[in-house]
C-alpha positions in Angstrom: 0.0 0.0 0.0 1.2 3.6 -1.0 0.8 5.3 1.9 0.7 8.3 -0.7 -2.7 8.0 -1.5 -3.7 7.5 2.3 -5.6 10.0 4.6 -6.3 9.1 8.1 -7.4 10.9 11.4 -11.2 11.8 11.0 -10.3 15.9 11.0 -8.1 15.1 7.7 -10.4 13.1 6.1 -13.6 15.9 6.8 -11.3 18.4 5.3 -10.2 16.2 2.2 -14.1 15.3 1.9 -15.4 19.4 2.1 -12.1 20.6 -0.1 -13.9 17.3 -3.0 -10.9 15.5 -3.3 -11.5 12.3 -5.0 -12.1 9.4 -2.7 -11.4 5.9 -3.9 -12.4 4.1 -0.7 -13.0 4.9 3.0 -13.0 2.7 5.9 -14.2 3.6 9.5 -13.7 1.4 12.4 -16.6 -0.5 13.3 -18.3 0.8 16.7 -16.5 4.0 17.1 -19.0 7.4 18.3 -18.0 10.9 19.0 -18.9 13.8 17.9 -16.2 14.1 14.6 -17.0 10.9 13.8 -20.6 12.3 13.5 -19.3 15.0 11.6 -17.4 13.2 9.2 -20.8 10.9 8.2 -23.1 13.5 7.8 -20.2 15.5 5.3 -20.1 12.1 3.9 -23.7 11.0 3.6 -24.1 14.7 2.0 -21.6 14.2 -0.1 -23.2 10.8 -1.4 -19.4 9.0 -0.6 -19.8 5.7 0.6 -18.1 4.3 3.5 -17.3 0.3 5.3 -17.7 -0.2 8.7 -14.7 -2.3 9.4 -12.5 -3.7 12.4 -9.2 -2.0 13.7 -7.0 -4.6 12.4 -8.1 -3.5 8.7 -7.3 0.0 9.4 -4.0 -1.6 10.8 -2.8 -2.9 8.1 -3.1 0.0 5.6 -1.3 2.2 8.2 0.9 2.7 11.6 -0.1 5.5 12.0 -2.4 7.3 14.1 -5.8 7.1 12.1 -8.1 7.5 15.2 -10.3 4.7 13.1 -10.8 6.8 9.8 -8.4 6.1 6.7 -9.1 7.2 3.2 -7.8 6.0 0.0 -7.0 9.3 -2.3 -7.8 8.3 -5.9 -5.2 8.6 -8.8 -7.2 10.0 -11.1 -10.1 12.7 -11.8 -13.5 10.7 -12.1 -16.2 12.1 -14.7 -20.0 11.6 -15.1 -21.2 10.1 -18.6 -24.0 12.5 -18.4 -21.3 15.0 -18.8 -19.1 13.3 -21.5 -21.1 12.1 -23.7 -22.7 15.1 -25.5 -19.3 16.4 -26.0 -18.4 13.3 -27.9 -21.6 14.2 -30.3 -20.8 17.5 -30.8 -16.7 16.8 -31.7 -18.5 14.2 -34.2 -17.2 11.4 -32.8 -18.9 8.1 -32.8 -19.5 6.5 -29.1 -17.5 3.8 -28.7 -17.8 3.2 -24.7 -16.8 0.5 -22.5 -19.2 -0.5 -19.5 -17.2 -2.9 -16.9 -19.5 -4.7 -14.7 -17.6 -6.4 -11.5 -14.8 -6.9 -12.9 -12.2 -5.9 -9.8 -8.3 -6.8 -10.8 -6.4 -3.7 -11.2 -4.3 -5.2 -13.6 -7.1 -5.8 -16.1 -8.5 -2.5 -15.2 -5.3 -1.4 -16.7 -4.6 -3.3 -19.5 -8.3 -2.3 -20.5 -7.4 1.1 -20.4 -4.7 0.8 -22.4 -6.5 -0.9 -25.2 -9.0 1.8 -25.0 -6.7 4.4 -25.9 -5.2 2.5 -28.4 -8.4 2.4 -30.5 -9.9 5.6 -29.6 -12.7 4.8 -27.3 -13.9 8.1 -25.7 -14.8 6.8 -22.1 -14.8 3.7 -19.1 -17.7 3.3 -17.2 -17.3 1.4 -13.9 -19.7 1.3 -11.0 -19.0 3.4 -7.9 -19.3 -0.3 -5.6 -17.5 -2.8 -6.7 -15.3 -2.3 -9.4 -11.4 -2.1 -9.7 -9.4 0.1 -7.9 -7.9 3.1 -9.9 -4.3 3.3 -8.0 -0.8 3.2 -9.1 -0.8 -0.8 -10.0 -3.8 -0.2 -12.3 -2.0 3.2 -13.7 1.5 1.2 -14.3 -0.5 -1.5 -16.1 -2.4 1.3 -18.3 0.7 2.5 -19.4 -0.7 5.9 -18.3 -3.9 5.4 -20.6 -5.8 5.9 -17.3 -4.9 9.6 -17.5 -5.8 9.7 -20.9 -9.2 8.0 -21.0 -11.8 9.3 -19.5 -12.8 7.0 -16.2 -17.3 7.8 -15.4 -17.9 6.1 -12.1 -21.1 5.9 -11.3 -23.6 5.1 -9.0 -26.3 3.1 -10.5 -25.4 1.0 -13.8 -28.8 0.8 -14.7 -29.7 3.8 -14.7 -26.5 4.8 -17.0 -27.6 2.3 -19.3 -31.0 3.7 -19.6 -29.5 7.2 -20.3 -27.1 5.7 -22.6 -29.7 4.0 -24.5 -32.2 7.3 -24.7 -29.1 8.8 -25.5 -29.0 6.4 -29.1 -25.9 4.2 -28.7 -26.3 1.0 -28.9 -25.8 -1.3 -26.2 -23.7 -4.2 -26.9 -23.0 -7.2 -23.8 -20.4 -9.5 -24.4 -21.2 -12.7 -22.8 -21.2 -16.6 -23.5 -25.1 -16.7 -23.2 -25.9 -16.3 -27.1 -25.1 -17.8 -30.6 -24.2 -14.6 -32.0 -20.1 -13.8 -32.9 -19.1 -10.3 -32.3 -18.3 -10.4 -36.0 -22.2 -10.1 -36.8 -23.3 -7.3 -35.1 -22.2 -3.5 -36.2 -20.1 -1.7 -34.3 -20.0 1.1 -36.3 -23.1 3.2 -34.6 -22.5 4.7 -31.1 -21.9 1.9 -29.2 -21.6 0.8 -25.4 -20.1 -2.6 -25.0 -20.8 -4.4 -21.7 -17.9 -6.8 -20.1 -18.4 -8.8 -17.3 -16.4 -10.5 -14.7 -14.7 -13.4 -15.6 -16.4 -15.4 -12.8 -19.5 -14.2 -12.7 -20.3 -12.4 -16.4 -22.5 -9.8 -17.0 -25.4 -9.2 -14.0 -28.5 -10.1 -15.4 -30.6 -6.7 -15.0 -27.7 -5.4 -17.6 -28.2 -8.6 -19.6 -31.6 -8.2 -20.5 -31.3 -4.4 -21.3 -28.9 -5.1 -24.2 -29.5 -4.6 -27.6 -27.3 -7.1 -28.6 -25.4 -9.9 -27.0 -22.3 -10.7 -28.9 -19.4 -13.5 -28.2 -16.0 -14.5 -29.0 -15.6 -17.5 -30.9 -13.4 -20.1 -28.9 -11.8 -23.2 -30.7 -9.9 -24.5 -27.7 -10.9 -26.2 -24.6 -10.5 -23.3 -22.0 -14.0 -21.9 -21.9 -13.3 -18.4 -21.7 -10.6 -15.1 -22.3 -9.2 -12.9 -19.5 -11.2 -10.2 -19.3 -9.0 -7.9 -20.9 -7.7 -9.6 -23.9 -11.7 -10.2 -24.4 -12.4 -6.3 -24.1 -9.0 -5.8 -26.6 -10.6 -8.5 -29.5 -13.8 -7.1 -29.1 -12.7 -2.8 -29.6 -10.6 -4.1 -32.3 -13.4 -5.8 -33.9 -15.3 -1.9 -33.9 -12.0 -0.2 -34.7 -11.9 -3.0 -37.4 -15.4 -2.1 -38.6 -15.0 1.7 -38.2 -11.7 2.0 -40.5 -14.0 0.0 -43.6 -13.8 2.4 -46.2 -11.6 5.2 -45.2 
């Protein structure tokens, strides 16, 4: 752990909070009441950050020192909200090419998808605020800095982002095992959001069934399924394939 990105004490982390530094994760210890710790959840809950009760030993282990049971992990990176983005992409005359990561938690991949996305042009990453990969120096170093360069929406409810994607006109694409369709049928040259799912679990099922299209990559050997990034690279190449047809 870099204890670069850390924050601890509960006065430190109210003032990182009200001064709306980016916070990557937060961790309280379990049990604790006084009055700043008070003070720091209401900031928070007005804030909309979320936080994890969790037991000394936790905070222990990301820091010796004194962190009077608050520590906060600084992110690496400016976040941005799709709702933002995305009509600048429209007005620049870009088509949307988008990537939508659900669950899928190893920083390495998280970086190596990055990377890929820069590579092809891809205007954004859209993770979930719970539950997705952390954005810290590992995840950076495997992005080959692209995680400065590509545009990183977290945000809080995946559902609804697909919904306002989808008003929005892209296309929403979910890459997943479930279907008879190859990746090679299906045009990628509209605005697009392609949906990847952990490599354990796939895509959730609410996102599932609000896809456009479900798409997979053909597999001729007998291990069932690509690493989640090499997956994301055949697929963007696949729409970078389909979008240079012609020029």
């Amino acid at each position: 752990m870099n204890e670069d990105t850390l924050i601890y004490g509960t006065r430190a982390v109210i003032e990182a909070v009200r001064e709306g530094k980016e916070i990557e994760k937060l961790f309280i210890q379990r049990g604790l009441h006084n009055p700043l710790i008070s003070e720091l959840k209401k900031q928070l809950k007005e804030s909309d950050i979320f936080y994890q009760d969790v037991p000394p030993e936790k905070l222990n282990r990301l820091t010796q020192k004194n962190h009077q049971g608050v520590v906060a992990m600084l992110s690496s990176i400016v976040y941005y909200s799709i709702e933002e983005l995305l009509p600048g992409i429209f007005e620049k005359g870009e088509i949307p090419l988008l990537i939508l990561l659900d669950r899928v938690t190893d920083v390495r991949n998280m970086g190596a998808i990055a990377r890929t996305a820069e590579c092809v042009g891809a205007q954004a990453i859209i993770t979930p605020s719970r539950g997705g990969a952390l954005i810290n120096s590992d995840a950076i170093k495997a992005s080959a800095g692209a995680l400065h360069r590509v545009p990183v929406c977290r945000e809080d409810n995946l559902k609804l982002t697909l919904e306002y994607l989808s008003s929005s006109g892209l296309q929403i694409i979910a890459c997943t095992e479930k279907t008879d369709k190859l990746i090679y049928n299906v045009d990628l040259n509209v605005p697009c959001v392609i949906i990847m799912g952990s490599e354990e679990n796939g895509i959730s099922g609410e996102y599932l069934k609000r896809a456009d299209a479900r798409v997979k990559i053909p597999l001729n050997g007998n291990i069932a399924s690509l690493n989640v990034s090499v997956a994301t690279a055949v697929v963007l190449y696949e729409a970078l394939r389909q979008r240079n047809i012609g020029k």
